[in-house]
MARSE-448257 format. One line per 5 residues: their letters; for each residue x, y, z of N, C-alpha, C. Coordinates in Angstrom, 1 decimal, decimal comma. Example, Ala and Ser with C-alpha at 12.3 -4.5 7.8 and 13.67 -1.06 7.14 Angstrom:
2
AS> 13,2 -5,7 7,8 12,3 -4,5 7,8 13,2 -3,3 7,8  12,8 -2,2 7,1 13,7 -1,1 7,1 12,9 0,0 7,9
//
This chain:
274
XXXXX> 1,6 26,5 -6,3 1,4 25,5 -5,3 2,7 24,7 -5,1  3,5 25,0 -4,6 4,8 24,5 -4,1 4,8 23,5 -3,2  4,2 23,6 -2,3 3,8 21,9 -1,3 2,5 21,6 -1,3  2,3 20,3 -1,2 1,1 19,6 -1,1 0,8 18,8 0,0  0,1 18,1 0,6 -0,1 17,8 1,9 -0,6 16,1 1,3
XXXXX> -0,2 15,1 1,9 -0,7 14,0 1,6 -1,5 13,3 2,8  -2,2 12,3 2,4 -3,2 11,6 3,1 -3,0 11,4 4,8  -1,1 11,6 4,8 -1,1 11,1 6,1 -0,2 12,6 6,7  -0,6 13,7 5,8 -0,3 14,6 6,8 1,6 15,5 6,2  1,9 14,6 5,5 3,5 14,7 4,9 3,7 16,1 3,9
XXXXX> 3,9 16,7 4,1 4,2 18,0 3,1 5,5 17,2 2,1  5,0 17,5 0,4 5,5 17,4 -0,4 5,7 18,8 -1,2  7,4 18,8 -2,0 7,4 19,8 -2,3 7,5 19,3 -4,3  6,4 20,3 -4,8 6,4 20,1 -6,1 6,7 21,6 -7,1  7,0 20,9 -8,4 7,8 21,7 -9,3 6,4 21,2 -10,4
XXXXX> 6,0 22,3 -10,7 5,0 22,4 -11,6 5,2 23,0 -13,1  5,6 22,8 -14,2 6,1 23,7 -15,7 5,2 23,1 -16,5  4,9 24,3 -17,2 4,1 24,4 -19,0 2,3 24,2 -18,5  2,1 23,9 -19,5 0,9 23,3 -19,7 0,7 22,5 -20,7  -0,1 21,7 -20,7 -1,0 20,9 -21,9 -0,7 18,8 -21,5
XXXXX> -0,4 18,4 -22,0 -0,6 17,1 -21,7 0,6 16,8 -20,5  0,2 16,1 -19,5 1,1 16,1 -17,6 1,2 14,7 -18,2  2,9 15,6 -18,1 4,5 13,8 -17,5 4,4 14,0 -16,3  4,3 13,3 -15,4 5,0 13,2 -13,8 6,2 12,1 -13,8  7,4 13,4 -13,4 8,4 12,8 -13,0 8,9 12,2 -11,7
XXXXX> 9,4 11,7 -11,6 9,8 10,4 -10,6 10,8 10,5 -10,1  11,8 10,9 -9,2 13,3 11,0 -9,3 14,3 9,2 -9,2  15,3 9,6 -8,8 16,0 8,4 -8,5 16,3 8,7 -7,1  17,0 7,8 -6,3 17,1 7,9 -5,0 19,0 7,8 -4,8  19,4 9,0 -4,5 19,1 9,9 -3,4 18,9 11,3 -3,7
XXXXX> 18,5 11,4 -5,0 18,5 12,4 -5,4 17,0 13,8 -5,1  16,7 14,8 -5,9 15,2 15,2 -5,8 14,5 15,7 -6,9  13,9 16,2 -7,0 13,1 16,4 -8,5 13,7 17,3 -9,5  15,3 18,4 -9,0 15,9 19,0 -9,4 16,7 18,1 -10,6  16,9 16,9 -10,3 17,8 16,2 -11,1 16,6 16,0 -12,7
XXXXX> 15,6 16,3 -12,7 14,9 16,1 -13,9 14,7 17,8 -14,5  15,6 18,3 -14,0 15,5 20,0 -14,3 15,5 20,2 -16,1  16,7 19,5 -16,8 16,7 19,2 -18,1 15,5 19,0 -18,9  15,1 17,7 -18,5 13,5 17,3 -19,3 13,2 17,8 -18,6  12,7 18,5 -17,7 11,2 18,9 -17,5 10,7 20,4 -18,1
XXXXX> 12,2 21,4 -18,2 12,4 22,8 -19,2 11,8 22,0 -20,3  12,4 21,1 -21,1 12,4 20,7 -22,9 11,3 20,5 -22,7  10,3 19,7 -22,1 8,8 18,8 -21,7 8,1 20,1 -22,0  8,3 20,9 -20,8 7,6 22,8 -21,3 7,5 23,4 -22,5  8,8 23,4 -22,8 9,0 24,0 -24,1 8,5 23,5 -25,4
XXXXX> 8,1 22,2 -25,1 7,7 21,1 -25,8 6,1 21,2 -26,0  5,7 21,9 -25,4 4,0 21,9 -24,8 3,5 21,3 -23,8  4,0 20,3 -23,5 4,0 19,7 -21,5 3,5 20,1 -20,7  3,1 19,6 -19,8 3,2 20,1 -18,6 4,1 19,0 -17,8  5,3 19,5 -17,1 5,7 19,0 -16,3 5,9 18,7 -14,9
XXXXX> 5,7 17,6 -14,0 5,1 17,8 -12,9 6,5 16,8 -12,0  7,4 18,0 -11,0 8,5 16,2 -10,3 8,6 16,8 -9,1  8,5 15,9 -8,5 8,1 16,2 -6,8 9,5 15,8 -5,7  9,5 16,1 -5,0 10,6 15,9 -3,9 9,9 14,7 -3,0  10,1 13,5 -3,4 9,8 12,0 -2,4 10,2 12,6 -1,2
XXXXX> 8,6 11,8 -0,8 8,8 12,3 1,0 10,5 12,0 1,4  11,0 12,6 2,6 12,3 12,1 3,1 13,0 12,9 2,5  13,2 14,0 1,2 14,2 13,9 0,8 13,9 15,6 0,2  14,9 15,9 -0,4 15,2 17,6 -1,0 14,0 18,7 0,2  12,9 19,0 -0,5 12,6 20,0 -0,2 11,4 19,5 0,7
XXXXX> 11,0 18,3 0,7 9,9 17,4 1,6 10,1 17,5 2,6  8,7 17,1 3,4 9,0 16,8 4,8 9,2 15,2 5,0  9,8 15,7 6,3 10,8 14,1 6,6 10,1 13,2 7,9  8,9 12,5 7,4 8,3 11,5 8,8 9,1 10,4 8,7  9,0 9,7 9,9 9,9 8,3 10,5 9,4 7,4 9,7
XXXXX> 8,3 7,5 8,9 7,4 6,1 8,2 7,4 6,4 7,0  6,7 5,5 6,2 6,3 5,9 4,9 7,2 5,8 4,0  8,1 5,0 3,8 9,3 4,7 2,9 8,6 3,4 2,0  7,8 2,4 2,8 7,5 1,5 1,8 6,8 1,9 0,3  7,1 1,5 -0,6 6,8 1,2 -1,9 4,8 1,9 -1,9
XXXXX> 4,5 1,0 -1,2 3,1 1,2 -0,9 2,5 3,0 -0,6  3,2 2,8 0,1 2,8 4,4 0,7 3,5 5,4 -0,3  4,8 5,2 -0,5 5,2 6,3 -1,7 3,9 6,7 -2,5  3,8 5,5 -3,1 2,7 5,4 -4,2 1,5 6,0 -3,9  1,3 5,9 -2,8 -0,1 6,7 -2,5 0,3 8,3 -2,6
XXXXX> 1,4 8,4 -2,3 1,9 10,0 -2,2 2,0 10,6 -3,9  2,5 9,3 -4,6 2,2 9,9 -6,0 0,3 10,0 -6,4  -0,5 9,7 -5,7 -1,6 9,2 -6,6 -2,0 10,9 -5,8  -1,7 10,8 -4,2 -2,0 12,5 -3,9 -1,8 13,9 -4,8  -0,3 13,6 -5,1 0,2 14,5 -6,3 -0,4 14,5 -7,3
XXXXX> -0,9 13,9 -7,6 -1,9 13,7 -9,1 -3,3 14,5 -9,1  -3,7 13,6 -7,8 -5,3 14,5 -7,3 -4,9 16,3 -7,1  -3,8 16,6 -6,0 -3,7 17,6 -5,9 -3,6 18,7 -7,3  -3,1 18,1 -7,9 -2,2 19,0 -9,6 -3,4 18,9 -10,7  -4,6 17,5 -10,2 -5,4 18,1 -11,1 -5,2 17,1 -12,2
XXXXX> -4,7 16,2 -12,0 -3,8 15,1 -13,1 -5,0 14,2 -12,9  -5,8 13,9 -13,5 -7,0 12,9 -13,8 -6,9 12,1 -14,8  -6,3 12,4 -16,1 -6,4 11,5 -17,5 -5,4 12,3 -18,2  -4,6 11,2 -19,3 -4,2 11,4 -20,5 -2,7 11,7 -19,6  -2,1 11,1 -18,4 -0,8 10,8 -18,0 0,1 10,4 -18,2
XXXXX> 1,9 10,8 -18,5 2,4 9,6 -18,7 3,0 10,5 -17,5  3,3 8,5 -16,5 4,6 8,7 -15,2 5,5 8,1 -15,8  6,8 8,8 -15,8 8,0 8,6 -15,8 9,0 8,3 -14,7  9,4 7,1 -14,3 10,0 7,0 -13,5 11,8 6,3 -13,9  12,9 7,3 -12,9 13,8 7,0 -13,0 14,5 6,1 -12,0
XXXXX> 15,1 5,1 -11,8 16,2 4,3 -11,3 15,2 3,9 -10,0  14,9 4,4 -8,7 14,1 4,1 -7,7 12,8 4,4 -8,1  12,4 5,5 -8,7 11,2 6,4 -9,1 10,4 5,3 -10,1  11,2 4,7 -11,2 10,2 3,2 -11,3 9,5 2,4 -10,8  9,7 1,8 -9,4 9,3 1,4 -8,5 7,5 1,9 -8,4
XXXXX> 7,8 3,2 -8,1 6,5 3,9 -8,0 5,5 4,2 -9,3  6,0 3,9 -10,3 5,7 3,5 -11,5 4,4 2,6 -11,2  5,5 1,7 -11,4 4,8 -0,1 -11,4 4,2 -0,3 -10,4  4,1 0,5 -9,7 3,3 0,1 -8,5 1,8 0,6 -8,5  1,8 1,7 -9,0 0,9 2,7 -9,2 0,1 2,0 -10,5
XXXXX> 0,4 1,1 -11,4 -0,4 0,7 -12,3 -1,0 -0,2 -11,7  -0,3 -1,1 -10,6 -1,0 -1,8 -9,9 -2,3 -2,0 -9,1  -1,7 -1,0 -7,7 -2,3 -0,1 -6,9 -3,4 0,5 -7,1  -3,1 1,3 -8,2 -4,5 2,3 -8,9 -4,9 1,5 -10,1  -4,7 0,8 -10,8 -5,1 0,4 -11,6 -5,2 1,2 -13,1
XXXXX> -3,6 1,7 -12,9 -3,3 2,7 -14,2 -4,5 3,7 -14,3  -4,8 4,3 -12,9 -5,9 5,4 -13,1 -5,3 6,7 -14,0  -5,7 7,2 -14,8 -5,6 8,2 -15,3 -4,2 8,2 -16,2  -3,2 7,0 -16,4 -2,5 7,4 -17,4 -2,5 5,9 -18,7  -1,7 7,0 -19,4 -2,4 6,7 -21,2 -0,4 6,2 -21,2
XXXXX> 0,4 6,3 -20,9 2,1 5,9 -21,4 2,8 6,0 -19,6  4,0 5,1 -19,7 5,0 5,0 -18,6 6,6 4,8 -19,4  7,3 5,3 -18,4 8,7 5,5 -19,0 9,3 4,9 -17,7  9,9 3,7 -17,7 11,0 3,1 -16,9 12,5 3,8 -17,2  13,0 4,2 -16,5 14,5 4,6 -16,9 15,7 4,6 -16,2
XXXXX> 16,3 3,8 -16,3 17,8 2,6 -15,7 17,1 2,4 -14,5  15,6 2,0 -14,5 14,9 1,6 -13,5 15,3 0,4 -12,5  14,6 0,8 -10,9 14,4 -1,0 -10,1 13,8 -2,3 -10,8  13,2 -1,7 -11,7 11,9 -2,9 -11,8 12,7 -4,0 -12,9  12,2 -5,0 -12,7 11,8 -5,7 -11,8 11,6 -6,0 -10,4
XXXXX> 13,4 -6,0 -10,2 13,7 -7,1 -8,7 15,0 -6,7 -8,9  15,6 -6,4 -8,0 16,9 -5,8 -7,8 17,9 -6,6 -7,3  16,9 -7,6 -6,2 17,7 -8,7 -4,8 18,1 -9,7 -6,1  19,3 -10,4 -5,7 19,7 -11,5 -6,7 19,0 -12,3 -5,2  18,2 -13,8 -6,0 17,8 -14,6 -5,5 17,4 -16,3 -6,4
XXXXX> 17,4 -17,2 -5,8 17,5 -18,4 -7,3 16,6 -18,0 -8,0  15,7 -17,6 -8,1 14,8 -17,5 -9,1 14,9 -15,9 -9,9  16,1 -14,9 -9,7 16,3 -13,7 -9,6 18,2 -13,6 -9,9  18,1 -14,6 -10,9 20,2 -15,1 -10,5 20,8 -13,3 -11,3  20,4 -12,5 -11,8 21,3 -11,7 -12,3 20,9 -10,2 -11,7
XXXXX> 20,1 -10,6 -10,6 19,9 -9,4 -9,4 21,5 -9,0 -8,3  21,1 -8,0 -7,7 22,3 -7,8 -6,6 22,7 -8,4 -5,4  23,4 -8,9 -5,3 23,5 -10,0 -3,9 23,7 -8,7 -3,0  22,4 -9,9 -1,7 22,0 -8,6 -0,9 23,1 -8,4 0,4  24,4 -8,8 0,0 25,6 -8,5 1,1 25,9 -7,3 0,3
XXXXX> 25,9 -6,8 -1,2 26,3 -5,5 -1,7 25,5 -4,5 -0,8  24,2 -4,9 -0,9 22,7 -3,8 -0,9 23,1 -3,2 0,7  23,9 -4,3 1,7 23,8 -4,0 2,8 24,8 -3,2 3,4  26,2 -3,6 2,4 27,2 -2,9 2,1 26,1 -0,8 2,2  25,5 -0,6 1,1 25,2 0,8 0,9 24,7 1,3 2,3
XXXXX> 24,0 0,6 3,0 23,3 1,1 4,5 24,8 1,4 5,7  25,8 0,1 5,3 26,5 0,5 6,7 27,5 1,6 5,8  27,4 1,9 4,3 28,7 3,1 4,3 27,7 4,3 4,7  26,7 4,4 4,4 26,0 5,6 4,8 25,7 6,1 6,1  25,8 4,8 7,2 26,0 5,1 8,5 27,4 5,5 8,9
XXXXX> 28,4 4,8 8,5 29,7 5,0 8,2 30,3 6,2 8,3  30,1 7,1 6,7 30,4 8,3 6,7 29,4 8,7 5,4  28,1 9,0 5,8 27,5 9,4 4,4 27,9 10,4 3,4  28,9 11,3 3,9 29,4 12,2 3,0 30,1 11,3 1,7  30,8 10,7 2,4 32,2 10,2 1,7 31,5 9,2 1,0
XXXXX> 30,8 8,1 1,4 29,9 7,1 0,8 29,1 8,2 -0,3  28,4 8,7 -0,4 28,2 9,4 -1,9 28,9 9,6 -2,7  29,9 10,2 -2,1 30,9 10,8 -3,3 31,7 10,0 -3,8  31,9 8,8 -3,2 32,2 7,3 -4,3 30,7 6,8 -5,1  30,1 6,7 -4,2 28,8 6,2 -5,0 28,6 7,2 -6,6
XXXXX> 28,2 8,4 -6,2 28,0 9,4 -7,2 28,7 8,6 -8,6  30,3 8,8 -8,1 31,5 8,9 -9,4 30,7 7,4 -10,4  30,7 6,3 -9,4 30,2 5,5 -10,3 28,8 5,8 -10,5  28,0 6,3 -10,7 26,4 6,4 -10,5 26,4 7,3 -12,2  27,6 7,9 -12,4 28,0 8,6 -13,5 28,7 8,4 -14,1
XXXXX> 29,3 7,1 -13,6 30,2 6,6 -15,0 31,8 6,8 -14,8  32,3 7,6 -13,9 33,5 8,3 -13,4 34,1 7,5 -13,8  35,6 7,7 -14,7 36,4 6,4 -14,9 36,4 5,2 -15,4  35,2 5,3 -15,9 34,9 3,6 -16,8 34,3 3,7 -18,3  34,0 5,1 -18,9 33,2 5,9 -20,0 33,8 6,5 -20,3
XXXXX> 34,0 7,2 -21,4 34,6 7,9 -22,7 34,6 9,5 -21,8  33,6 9,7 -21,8 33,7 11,1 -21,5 33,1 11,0 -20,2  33,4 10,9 -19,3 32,6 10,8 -17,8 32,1 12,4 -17,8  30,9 12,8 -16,8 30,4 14,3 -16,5 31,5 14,9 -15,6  31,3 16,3 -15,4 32,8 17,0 -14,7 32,6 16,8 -13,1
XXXXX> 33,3 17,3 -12,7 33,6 17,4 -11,2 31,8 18,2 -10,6  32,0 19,1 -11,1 31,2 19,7 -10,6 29,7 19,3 -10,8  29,3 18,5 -11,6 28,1 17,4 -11,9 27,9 16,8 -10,9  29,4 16,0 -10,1 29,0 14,6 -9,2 29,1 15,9 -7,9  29,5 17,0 -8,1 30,2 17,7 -6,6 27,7 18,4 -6,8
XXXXX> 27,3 18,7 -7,5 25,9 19,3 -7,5 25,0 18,2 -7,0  25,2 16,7 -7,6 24,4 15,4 -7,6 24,7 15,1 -5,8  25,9 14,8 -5,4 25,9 15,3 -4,1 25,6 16,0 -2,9  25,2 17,4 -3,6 24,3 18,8 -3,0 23,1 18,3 -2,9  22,2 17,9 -3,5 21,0 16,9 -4,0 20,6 16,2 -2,6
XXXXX> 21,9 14,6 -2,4 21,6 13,4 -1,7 21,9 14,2 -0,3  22,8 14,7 -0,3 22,8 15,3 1,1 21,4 16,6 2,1  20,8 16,6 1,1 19,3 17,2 1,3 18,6 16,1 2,0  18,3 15,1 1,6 17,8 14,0 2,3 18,0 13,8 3,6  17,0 13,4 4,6 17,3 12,7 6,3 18,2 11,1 5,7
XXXXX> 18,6 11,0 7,1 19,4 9,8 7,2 18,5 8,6 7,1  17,3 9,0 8,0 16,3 8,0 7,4 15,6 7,5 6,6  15,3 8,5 5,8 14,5 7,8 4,5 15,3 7,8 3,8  16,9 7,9 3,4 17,7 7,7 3,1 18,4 6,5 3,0  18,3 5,2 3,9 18,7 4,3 5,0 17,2 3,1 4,4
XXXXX> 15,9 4,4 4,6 14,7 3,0 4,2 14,7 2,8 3,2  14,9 4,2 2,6 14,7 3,8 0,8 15,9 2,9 0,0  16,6 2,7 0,1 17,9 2,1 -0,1 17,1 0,7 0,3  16,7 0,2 1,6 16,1 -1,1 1,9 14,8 -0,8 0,8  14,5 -0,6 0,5 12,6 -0,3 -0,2 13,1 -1,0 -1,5
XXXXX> 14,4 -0,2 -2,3 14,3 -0,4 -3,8 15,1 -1,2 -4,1  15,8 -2,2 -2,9 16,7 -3,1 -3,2 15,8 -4,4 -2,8  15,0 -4,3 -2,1 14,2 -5,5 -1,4 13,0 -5,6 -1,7  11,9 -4,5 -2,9 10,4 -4,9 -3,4 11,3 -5,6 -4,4  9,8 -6,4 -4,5 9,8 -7,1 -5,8 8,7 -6,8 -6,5
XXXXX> 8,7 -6,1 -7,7 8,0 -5,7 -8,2 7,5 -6,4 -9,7  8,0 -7,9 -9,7 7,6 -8,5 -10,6 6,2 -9,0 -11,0  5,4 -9,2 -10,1 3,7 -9,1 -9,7 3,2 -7,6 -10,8  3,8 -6,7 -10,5 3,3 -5,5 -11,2 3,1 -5,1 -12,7  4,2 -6,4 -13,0 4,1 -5,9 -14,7 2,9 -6,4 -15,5
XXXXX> 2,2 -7,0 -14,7 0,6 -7,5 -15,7 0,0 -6,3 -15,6  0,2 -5,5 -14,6 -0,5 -4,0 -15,0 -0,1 -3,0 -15,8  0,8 -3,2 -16,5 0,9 -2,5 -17,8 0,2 -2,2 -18,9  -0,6 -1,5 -19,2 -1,4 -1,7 -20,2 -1,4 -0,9 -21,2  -0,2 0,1 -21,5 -0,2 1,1 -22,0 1,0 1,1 -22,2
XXXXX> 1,4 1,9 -23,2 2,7 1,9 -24,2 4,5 2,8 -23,2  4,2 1,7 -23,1 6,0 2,1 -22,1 7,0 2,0 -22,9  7,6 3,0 -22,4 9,3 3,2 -22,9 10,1 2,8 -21,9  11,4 1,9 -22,3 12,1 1,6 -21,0 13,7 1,6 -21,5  14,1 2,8 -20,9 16,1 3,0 -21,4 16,3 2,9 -20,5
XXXXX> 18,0 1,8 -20,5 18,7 1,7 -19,9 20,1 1,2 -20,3  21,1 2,0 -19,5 22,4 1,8 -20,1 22,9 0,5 -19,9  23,8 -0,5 -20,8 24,6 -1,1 -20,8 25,3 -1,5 -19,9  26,3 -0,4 -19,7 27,5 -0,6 -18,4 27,0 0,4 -17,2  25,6 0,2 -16,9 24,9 0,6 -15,1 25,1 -0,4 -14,2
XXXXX> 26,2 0,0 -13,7 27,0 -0,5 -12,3 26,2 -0,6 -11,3  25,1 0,5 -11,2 24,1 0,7 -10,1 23,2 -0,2 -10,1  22,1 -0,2 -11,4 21,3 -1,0 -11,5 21,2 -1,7 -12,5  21,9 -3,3 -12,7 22,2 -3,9 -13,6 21,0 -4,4 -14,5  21,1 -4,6 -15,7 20,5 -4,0 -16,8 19,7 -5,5 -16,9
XXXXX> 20,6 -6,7 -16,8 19,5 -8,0 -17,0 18,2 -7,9 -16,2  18,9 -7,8 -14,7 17,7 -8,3 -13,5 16,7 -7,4 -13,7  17,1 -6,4 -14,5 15,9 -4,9 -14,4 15,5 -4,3 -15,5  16,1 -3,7 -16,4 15,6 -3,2 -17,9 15,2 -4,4 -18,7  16,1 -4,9 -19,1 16,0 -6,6 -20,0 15,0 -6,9 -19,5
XXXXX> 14,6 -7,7 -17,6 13,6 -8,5 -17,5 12,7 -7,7 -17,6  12,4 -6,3 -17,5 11,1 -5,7 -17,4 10,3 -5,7 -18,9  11,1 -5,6 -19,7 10,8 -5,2 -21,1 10,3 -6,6 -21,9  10,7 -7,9 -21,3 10,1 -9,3 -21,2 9,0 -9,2 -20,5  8,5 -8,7 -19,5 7,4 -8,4 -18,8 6,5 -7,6 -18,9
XXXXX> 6,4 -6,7 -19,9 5,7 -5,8 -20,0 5,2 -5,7 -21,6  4,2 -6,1 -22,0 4,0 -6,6 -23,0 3,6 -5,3 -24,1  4,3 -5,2 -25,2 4,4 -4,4 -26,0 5,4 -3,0 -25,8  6,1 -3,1 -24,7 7,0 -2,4 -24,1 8,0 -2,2 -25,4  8,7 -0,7 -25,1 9,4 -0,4 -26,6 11,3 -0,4 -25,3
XXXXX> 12,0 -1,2 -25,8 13,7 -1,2 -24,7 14,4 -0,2 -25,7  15,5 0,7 -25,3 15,7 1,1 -25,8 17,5 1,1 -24,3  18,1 0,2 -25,5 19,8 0,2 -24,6 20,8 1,3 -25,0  21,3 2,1 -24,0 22,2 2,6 -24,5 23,5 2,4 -24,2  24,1 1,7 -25,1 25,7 0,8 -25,1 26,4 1,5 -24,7
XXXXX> 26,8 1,4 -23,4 27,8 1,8 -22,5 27,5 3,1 -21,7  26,5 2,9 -21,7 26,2 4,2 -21,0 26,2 3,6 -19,3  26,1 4,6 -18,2 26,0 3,9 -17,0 24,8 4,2 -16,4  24,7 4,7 -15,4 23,2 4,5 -14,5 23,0 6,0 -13,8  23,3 7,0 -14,4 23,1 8,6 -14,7 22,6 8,9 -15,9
XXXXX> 22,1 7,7 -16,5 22,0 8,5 -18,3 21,3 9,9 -18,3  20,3 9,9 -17,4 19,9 11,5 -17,6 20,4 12,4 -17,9  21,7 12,3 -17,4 22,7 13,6 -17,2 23,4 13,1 -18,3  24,2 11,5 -18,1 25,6 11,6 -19,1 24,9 11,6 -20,9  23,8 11,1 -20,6 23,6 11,3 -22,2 21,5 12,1 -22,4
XXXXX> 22,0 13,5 -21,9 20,7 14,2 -21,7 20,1 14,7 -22,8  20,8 15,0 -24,2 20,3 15,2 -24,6 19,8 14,2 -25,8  20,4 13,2 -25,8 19,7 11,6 -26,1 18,3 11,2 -25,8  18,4 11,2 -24,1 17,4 10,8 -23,7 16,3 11,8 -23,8  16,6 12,9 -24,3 15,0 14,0 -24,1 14,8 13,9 -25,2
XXXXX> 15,6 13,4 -25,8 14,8 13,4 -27,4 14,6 12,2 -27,5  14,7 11,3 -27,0 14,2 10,2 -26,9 12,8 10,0 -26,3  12,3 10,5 -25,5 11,7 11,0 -24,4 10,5 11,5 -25,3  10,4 12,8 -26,0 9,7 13,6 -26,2 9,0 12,7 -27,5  10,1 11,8 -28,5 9,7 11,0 -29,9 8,8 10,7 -29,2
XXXX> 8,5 9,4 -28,0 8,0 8,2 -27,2 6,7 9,3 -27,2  6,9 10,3 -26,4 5,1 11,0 -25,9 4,5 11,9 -26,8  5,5 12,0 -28,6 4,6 12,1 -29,3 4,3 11,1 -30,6  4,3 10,1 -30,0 4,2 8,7 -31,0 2,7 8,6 -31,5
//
C-alpha cells in the first residue's frame, strides 16, 4: 500500500517495514520520509514495524494549494494510522518540523492509540522569539528563509543544508554527497508547501500542547542546532512535558539523524524498549 488517500482527497505516499510494535515516523521539513531510511531498516530489524510517510506537499505526495496548517497535517497523520491499521501500542516519532505533528496529535486526538513519543531537534515548543518566548527565532530570520526560497531555492538549500548538518562548525561535518542527496530530497517538494510549511513551523505555537503528554517521551537535541535552537525548543519542551527523558547531544547540530545516526538509533531503540 504505497499511497493512501486522506479525508480531503490528498494522496499520501507511505513506506511501510517489519512488523510487530508501529513507530510512525515524522520527517523534518524539507525533507521526506527517505531521510528516516536509517532507523526505520534498524526499527525492522529490530522487530518494528516502521511506518514514514511523505507530508502532503512534498517527496512522493500529492501537492494541494491548502492543507499546510499544523491542524490539518495532523489529521493526515491520524489518516495514516487508520489506513496502516495503527490503533494502539504507538510510538510517533517526530523530527525537527515532524514534532509539531507530534504534539499536536496528542492534543487533537487525545493521544489515541499511542503508548511513547520521540521529539527530535524538534519545533516544539515555539520557534517565534516573542517577550514571553525571548530564546525563540526572531521572525525577520524566519522571513529571511521564504524570500531566499523565492529568491533562488536551489542555492538557498544548499546553504541551508551545509548548516542543517553542521558544515564547518563540527569535528567531522557529513560529506558532500550527504548535503548534495539531503538536497535531492527538498527539491522534490512544490514551492508551496514548501513556502507554508516554513510559515506553519516557525509560527504554531505549540505550547498549549504539552499538557497532552501523557506517555513516556524521549526528546534529543543537539547543542550547537543553528536551525532549531535548543532553549526555545528541546530545553523548554522537556520542562513541559512532564516525566519527559532530554537527552543533549553536545555539539551536535540540527541533522543529528544523519551526523550522529548511529547514536541516535541506539538511542532510539533503548527508549522503545524500556
Amino acid at each position: 500500500m504505497p499511497f493512501i488517500k486522506t479525508r480531503d482527497g490528498t494522496d499520501l505516499y507511505v513506506k511501510d517495514w517489519g512488523s510487530g510494535r508501529p513507530v510512525v515516523l515524522l520527517h523534518g521539513w524539507p525533507l521526506n520520509a527517505d531521510s528516516w531510511d536509517a532507523q526505520a531498516m534498524a526499527l525492522a530489524e529490530a522487530g518494528f514495524r516502521a511506518i514514514a510517510y511523505d507530508r502532503r506537499g512534498f517527496g512522493r505526495s500529492g501537492q494541494p494549494w491548502s492543507g499546510y496548517d499544523y491542524d490539518t497535517l495532523t489529521d493526515d497523520l491520524a489518516d495514516v494510522m487508520e489506513a496502516t491499521g495503527v490503533t494502539d501500542d504507538a510510538t510517533l516519532v517526530g523530527f525537527s518540523m515532524g514534532g509539531g505533528e507530534v504534539a499536536r496529535y496528542m492534543s487533537r486526538y487525545d493521544g489515541k492509540g499511542v503508548v511513547a513519543a520521540g521529539l527530535i531537534a524538534s519545533v516544539v515548543p515555539y520557534m517565534l522569539k516573542t517577550d514571553d518566548n525571548p530564546n525563540g527565532v526572531d521572525a525577520e530570520t524566519l522571513a529571511g528563509i521564504g524570500a531566499g526560497i523565492e529568491d533562488d531555492r536551489p542555492a538557498f538549500f544548499k546553504t541551508f543544508l551545509q548548516q542543517f548538518f553542521g558544515v564547518g562548525f563540527i569535528t567531522s561535518p557529513v560529506s558532500d554527497e550527504i548535503v548534495d542527496w539531503a538536497w535531492g530530497l527538498a527539491m522534490q517538494a512544490g514551492l508551496k508547501p514548501t513556502l507554508a510549511c516554513a510559515d506553519s513551523f516557525g509560527h504554531t505555537d505549540f505550547r498549549a500542547d504539552l499538557a497532552a503528554f501523557r506517555v513516556p517521551t524521549l526528546i534529543v537535541h543537539g547543542t550547537s542546532d543553528k536551525t532549531v535552537p535548543i532553549d526555545a525548543t528541546g530545553r523548554a519542551a522537556a520542562k513541559g512535558i512532564a516525566g519527559s527523558q532530554l537527552v543533549e547531544y553536545d555539539g551536535a547540530p540540527h541533522g543529528l539523524t544523519v551526523t550522529e545516526s548511529k547514536r541516535f538509533t541506539n538511542d532510539l531503540l533503548t527508549f522503545l524498549g524500556r
